[in-house]
ZAMARGU-4260 file (C-alpha; in steps of 0.2 Angstrom, whole numbers, plus 5000, padded with zeros to 4 digits):
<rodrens>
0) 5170/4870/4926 | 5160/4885/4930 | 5157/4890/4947 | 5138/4892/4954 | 5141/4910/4953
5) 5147/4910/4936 | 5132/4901/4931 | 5119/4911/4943 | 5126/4926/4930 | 5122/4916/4914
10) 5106/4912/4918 | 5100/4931/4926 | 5108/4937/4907 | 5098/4923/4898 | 5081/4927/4909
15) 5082/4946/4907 | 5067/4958/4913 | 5058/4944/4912 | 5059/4925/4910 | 5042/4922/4903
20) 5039/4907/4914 | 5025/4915/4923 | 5029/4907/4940 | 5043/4904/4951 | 5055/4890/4948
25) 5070/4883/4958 | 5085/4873/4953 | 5090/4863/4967 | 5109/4856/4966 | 5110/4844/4979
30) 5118/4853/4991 | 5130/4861/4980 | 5118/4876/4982 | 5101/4882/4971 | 5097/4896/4959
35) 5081/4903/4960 | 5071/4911/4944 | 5056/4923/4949 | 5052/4934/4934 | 5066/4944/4931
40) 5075/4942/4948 | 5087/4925/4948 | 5094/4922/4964 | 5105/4909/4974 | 5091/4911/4987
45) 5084/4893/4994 | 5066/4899/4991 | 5052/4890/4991 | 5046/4888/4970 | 5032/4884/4959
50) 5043/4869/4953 | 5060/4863/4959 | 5070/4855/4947 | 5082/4843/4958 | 5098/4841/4948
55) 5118/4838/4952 | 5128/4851/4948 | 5140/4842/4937 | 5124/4839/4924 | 5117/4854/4925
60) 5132/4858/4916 | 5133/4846/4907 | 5117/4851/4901 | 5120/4867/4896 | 5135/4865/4888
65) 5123/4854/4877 | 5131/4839/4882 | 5116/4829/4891 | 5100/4831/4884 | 5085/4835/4896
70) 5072/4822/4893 | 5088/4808/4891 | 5093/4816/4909 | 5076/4813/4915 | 5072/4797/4909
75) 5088/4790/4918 | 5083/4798/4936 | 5095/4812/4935 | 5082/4826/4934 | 5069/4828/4946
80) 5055/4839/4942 | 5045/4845/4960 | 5029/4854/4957 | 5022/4861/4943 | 5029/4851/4928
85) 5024/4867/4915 | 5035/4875/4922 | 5050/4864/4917 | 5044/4862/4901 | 5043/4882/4898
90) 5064/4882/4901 | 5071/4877/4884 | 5071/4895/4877 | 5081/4902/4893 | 5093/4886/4892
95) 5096/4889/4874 | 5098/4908/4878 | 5109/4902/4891 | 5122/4892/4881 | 5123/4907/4869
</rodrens>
């Protein structure tokens, strides 16, 4: 089990210069803390965001690691987009970039 530190690493190495989203976005992890994504810049700032994805931190993981899939997640309530839904749907390449 990664840590959020661990994964707030992954993720600024998978965004790069730039992450192509073309507006802010926050994941939100349930009081187990949040990582911000605002061009190049990813942070674990609680900022406010174009669109908040509100997830556990357990399935975050799990879908990274490729185990849960997104739109399964989201169907059964564990994902909860906030915001500009675009947004969301613009994360595939950094997730894929993410699990390497």
């Amino acid at each position: 089990m990664a840590t959020l530190q661990e994964i707030t690493a992954v993720m600024a190495g998978a965004v790069g210069e730039d992450s192509g989203l073309g507006k802010t976005l926050k994941f939100d992890f349930k009081g187990d803390g949040f990582i911000h994504i605002d061009g190049g810049s990813v942070t674990n700032d609680d900022k406010p965001a174009d669109c908040t994805i509100v997830i556990a931190f357990d399935d975050f993981q799990s879908m990274a690691d490729g185990k849960l899939d997104p739109t399964m997640a989201f169907m059964q309530g564990k994902i909860k987009v906030n915001g500009d839904m675009s947004v969301a749907m613009k994360l595939q390449p950094i997730m894929a970039k993410a699990r390497g």
